[in-house]
N, C-alpha and C positions, 0 to 999 in steps of 0.2 A: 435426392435422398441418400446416394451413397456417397455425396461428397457432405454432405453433415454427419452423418454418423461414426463416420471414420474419426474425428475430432472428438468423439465422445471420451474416449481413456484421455488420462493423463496418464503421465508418468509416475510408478509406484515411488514413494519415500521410505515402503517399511525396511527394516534393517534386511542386510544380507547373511545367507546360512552361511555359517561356519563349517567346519569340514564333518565334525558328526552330526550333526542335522542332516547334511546334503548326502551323505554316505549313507544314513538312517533311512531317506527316502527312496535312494534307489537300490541300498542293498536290501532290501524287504523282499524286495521283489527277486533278485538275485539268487537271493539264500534261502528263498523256500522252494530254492529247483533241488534241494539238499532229500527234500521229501519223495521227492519220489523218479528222481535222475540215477541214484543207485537202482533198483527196478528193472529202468527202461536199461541201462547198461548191461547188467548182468544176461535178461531175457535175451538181447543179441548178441553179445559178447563173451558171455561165461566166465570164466575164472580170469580174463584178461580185462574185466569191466574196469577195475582201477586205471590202466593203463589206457582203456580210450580216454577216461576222465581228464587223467594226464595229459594226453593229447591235447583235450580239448581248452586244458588252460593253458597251452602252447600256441593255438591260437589267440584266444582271447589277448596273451603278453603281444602280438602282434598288430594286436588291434586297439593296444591300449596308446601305440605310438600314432598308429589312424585317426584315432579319436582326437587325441592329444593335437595333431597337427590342425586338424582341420577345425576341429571347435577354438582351437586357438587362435588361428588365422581371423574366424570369423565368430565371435563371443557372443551368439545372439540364440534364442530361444529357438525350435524346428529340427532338431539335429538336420538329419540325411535334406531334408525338404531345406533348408536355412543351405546347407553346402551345395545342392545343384543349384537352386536359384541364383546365388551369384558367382555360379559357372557356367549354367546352361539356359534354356527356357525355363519360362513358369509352369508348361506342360509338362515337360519332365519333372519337377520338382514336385508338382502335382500330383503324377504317380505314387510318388516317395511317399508324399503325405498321406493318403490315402492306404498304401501299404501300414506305415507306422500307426496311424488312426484304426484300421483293420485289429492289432496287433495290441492294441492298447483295448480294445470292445473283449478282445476273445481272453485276455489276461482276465482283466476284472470279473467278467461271467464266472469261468474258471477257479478261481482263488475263491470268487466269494462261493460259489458251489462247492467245491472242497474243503472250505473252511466248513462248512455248517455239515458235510459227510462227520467229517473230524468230531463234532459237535454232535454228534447224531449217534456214531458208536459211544459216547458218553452217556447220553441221555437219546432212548432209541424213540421216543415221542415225540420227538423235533419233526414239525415237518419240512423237508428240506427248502423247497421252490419258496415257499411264504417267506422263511428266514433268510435264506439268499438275498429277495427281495430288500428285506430290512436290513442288511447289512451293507449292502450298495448306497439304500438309501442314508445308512446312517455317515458313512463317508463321503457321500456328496452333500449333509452337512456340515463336517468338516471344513471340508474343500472351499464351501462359501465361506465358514468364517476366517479365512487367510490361511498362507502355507507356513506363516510361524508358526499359527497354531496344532497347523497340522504336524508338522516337525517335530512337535512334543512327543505325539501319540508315534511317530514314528520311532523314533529313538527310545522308548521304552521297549519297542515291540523287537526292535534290531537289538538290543545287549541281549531281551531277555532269550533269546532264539541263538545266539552264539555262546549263552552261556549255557542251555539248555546241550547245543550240540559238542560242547566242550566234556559236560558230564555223559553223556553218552558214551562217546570217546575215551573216557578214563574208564567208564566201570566196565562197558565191553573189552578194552586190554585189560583190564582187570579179572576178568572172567575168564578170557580165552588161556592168558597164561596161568590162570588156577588148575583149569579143570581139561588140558591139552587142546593139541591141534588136530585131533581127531576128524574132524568138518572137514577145516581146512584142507589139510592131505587127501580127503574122499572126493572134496570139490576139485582138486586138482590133477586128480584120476580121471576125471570124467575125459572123455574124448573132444573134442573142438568141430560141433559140428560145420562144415566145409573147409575147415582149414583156417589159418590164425591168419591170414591177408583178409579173409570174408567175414570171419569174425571182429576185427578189429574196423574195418569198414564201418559193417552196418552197427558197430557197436558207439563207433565215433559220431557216425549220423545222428542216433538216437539220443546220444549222450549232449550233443549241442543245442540242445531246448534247455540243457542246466546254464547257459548262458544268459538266457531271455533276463531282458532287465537293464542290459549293459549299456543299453541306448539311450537309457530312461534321463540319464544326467544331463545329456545334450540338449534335451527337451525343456529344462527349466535352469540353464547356466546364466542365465539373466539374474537370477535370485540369488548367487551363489556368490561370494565375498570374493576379491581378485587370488588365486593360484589354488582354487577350494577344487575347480573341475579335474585338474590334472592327480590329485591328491582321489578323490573319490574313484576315479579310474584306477589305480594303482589299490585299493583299499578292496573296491571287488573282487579285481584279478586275485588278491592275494587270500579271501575267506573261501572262492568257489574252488582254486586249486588247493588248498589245505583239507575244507572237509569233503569235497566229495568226492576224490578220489580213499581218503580215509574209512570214512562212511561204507562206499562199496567194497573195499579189503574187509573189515566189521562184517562186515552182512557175510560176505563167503567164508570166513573162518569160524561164523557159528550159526549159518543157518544154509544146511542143505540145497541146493542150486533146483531141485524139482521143488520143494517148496514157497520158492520165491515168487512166481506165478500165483501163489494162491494168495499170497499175503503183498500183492501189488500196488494196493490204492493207500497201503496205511505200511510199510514194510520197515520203516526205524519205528512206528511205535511196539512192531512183533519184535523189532528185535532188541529194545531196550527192555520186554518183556522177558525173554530169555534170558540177557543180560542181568538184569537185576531185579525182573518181579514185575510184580501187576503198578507198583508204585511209579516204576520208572515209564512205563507205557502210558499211565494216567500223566504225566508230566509233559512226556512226547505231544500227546492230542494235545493238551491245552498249546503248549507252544505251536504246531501245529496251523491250529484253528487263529490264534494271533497273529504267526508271519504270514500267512495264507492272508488275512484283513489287511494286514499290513499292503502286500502287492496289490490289492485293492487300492490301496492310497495312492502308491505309486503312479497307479494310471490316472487316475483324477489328475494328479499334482503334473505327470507329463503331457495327457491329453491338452490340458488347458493352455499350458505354453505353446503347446503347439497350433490349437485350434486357433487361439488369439493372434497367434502371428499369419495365418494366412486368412485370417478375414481384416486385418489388416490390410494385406495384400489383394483383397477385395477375390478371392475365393472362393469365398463363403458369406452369405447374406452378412448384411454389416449389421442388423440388431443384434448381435450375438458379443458385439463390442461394449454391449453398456452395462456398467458397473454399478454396484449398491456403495454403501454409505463407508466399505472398509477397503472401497476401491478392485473389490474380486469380482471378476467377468462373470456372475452366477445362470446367465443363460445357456454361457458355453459346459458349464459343469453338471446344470438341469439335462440339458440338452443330450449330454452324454448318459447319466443315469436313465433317459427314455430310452435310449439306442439298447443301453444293458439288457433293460429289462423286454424288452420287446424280443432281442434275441433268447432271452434263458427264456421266456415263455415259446417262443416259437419250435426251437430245439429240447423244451422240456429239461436241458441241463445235461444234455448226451455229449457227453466229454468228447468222445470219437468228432461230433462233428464240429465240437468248439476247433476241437487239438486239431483241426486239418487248415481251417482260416489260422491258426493262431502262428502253427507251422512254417507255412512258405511265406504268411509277412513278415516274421520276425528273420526268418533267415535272407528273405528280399531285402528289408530293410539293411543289412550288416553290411550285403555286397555292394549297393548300392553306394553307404556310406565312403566302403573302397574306392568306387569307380569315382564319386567326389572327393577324395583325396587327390587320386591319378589327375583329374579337370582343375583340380585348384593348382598342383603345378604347374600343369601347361599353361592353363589361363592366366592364374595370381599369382605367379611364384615371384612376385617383386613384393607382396603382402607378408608384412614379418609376421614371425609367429612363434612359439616357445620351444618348439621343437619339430623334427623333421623325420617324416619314416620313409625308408630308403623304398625305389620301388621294386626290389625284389621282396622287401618286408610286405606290401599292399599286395603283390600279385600270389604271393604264397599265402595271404590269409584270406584272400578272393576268389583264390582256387578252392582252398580248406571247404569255404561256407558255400561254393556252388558244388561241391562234392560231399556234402551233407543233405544240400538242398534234393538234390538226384539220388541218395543212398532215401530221404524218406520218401521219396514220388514212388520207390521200387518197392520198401516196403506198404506203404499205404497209399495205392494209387488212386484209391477215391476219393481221397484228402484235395484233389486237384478240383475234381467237380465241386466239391463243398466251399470251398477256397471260391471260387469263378461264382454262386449264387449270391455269398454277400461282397465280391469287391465291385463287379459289375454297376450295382445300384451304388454303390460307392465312391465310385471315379465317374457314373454317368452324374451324379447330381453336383460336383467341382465341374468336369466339362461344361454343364450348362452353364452356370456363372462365368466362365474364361471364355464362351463362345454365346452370351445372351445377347449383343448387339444383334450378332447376324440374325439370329432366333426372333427376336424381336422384330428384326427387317424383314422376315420372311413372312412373320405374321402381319408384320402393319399389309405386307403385298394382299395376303389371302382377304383382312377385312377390306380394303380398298373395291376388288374386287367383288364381295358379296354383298358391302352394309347398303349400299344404295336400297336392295331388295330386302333384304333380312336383317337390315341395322338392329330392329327393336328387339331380336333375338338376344342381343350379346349383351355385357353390361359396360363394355369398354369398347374404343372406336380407335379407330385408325390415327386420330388425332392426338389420343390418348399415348398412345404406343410413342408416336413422334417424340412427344414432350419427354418422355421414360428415357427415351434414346439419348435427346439433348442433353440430360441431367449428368446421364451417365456419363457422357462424353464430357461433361465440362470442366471432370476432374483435370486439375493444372498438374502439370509435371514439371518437373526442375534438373536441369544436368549441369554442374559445376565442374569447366573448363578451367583449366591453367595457360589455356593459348594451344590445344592439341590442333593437329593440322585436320584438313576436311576430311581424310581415310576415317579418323576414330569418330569424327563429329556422325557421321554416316554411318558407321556402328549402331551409335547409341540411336539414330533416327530409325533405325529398320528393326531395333530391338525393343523398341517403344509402341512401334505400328505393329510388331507380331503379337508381342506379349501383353499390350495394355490399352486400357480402352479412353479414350481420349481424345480430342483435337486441339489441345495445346500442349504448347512446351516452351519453357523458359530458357535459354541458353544461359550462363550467366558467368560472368569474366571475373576476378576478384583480383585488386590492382594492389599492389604498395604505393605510397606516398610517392615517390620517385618515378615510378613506370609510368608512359604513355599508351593512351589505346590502341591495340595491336589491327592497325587499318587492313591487315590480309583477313587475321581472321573475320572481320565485320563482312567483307565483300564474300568470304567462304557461309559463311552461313546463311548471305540475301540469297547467294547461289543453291544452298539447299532446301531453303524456305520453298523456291522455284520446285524443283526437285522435288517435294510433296505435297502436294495442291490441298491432302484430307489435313493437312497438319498445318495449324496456326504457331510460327516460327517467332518468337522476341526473342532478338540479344540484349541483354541488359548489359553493362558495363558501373561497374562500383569500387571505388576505394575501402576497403577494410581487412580485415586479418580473417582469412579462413580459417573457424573451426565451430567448436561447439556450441559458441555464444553467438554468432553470426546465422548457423544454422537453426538456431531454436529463435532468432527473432524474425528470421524474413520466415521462417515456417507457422507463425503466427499472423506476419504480417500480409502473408498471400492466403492463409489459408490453405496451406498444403502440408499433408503429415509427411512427416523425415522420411517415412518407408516409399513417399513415392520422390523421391531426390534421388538423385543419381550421380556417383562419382568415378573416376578411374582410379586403379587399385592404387594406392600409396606405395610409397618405396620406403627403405630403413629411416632414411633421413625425416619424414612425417612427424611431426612432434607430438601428436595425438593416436591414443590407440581405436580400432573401427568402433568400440562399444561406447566410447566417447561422444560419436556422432549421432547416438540416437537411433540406430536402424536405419540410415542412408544405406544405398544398395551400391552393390559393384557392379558397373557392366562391361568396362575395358579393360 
């Protein structure tokens, strides 16, 4: 079963985004931390909120060379989960997934439940939970009908939300230098409670949830036209350090610092309110309640990339791979609108306990990304790539986001328990798929033992289980040799037996016209064939040109998808770049 279903996708032909589509999908989500990241800053921060903000896209410029490097190295859908896997295990990379999937459940809940608050102070007969509902639902039809189409609705939602916060920006200087700095000067009387090292702390902590988003691009860079990611990265960095440290100066120059607390969940539309009248607060919600949809999409549009690449990697149940008539993965998109809504019904839509899952995945996810930077040097560092961040850059913005992550464990320490209720069932339900052999072997044990006596009890037999086993295992794997000596050959054998389930593997030699067959390596591999008795060992040996067209025909012709091929990392001299191949994986 899972070696057919994996062969279900094809390869998409719809065109790739351009750089405002791609920017549109993941700045939505970016730029509606605009709403209510002033708030959280100021509450911890006080008159210095601007300047964690500050802070915080001093980070981000750090991590936009992390990002850069690593999605470049390797151009393939998963961000964090796509960079350990081919630098680490599938277990680790697992984690990752699971974290970013966490992070991606607790966004969309979030946004879509804030969007309809937003919608709710407009019109107070909305009921919230119902309309929530409808609005997840209405974007996971989106989602099926393709991410062009979805890029539309994006890109409307992102101009109209930056031009929204551009007039905001004008008529509040407009107002302040009307009618003095009266606020201002009283807010900056106030005292700094513990001192501006503690204030600026937990104000930085606070303020790095106006980040969330930044990840979103790595997650669907498959879709994304060649030099669009590096561009989208630079495009965030530059609207989230513009308005919101902007935004929070605004807020403290004209709205009293004990006030801000009260007007928390909605605090740019009170203060376009002051600003310029009930007109401009009605402007605010509607935008609002748009970017707020908008970061709804984003997770649809990142979830999927991501879901799809690890049940590819056999992860996750492979039915989740088959696609309708416009080629979009619609079980993985369903599948995710259930997870939503099972959550906003379970939690009732209690922000406190979305915000504490949403919390330590998104900031897990960031460090992590880090530590697969750090692994792709030492592992890949022969894997070219567009660009390179120094590692005092990765360990100064690895420090940052684990000194955020520990500034919000201090302020909301039951955010950790709430966090541990949904990842637990999370990563327990990938473990079982990355560990169902043995699961399976333990049960065929236990029927073996009881069906003699209690057979008609069960609906399935010990025989049953065998054949489940066999299937699993029959998937082929592929590792394409240049002539490596037995040390690397032995790598990819021990990294095959931990990480994937299987009892075969293809060696396979790729000759030029002129070359002879290399007789050391044939005799090194009968030797390691020897060397693992569970692993059925073929060297193949073939004249042709390695690359893409070589790849996508013996990948048809055996029957094996590109993601279970396996290559050692290329060097500069490679004439193909890694997205070229299809999702071949790195293991040397």
């Amino acid at each position: 079963m899972d070696k057919d279903l994996t062969n279900v996708v094809s390869p998409s032909h719809a065109p790739k985004l351009k750089e405002l589509p791609a920017t549109a999908i993941c700045g939505n989500d970016i730029t509606s931390s605009c709403l209510y990241v002033s708030a959280l800053a100021i509450m911890y921060a006080g008159q210095l909120a601007w300047v964690a903000l500050l802070m915080v896209g001093m980070v981000l410029f750090l991590f936009r060379k992390i990002y850069g490097e690593v999605v470049g190295a390797l151009p393939l859908n998963g961000g964090a989960y796509n960079a350990l896997l081919n630098t680490t295990s599938k277990r680790t990379a697992s984690l990752a997934a699971c974290l970013t999937l966490l992070s991606y459940m607790a966004t969309a809940v979030i946004s879509a439940s804030e969007a309809m608050h937003y919608v709710h102070h407009l019109w107070e007969n909305l009921p919230v939970i119902p309309a929530t509902m409808a609005l997840l639902a209405l974007f996971m039809g989106l989602s099926i009908l393709g991410i062009g189409e979805s890029s539309i609705v994006a890109i409307v939602i992102f101009i109209t939300h930056l031009l929204t916060l551009t007039l905001l920006i004008i008529v509040g200087f407009l107002f302040l230098f009307n009618n003095g700095f009266d606020t201002l000067t009283l807010n900056y009387s106030q005292p700094l409670e513990g001192g501006v090292t503690r204030a600026l702390f937990f104000g930085f902590a606070a303020a790095m949830l106006g980040i969330s988003g930044f990840e979103s691009s790595a997650n669907f860079v498959e879709e994304q036209a060649p030099g669009v990611f590096i561009k989208t990265l630079r495009n965030m960095w530059m609207v989230v350090t513009i308005f919101n440290p902007l935004t929070a100066f605004l807020a403290l120059a004209l709205i009293p610092m004990a006030a801000v607390a009260a007007h928390q969940e909605a605090l740019l539309a009170y203060l376009g309110e002051i600003a310029g009248g009930s007109w401009l607060a009605w402007v605010i919600s509607i935008d609002a309640a748009l970017v707020l949809s908008g970061a709804v999409l984003t997770s649809y549009v990142g979830v999927t990339g991501l879901v799809h690449r690890m049940t590819l990697d056999r992860c996750l149940p492979q039915f989740l791979l088959k696609t309708n008539k416009r080629g979009t993965v619609y079980l993985i998109i369903i599948s995710f609108f259930i997870l939503c809504v099972s959550i906003l019904l379970i939690t009732q839509g209690d922000l406190g306990a979305l915000a504490g899952v949403y919390t330590i995945s998104f900031l897990s996810v960031m460090a992590l990304f880090g530590i697969g930077n750090l692994l792709l040097k030492f592992r890949r560092n022969r894997l070219p790539r567009p660009v390179r961040a120094s590692i005092l850059n990765i360990l100064l913005a690895v420090s940052a986001v684990i000194a955020a992550l520990v500034g919000n464990a201090i302020l909301n320490p039951a955010y950790l328990w709430v966090f541990l209720k949904y990842f637990i069932p999370t990563i327990s339900l990938v473990f079982i798929m990355l560990y169902r052999i043995s699961l399976l072997r333990f049960l065929t044990y236990l029927l073996q033992r009881i069906e003699k006596s209690l057979g008609w009890i069960f609906p399935i037999t010990s025989y049953h289980l065998k054949r489940i086993i066999t299937q699993i295992n029959s998937q082929e794997f592929v590792f394409f040799t240049k002539g490596d000596n037995i040390a690397n050959i032995n790598k990819v054998m021990r990294y095959i037996e931990d990480n994937e389930n299987t009892r075969r593997i293809k060696i396979v030699n790729i000759l030029s016209e002129n070359e002879s067959p290399p007789k050391k390596l044939m005799h090194e591999v009968d030797v390691l064939d020897r060397a693992y008795p569970d692993l059925d060992v073929e060297f193949i040996i073939m004249k042709g040109h390695f690359g893409p067209g070589l790849i996508q025909e013996l990948s048809r012709k055996w029957n094996v998808p590109k993601n279970f091929m396996f290559i050692g990392s290329p060097g500069d001299r490679f004439v193909y770049a890694i997205q070229d191949l299809g999702g071949v994986r790195l293991v040397i």
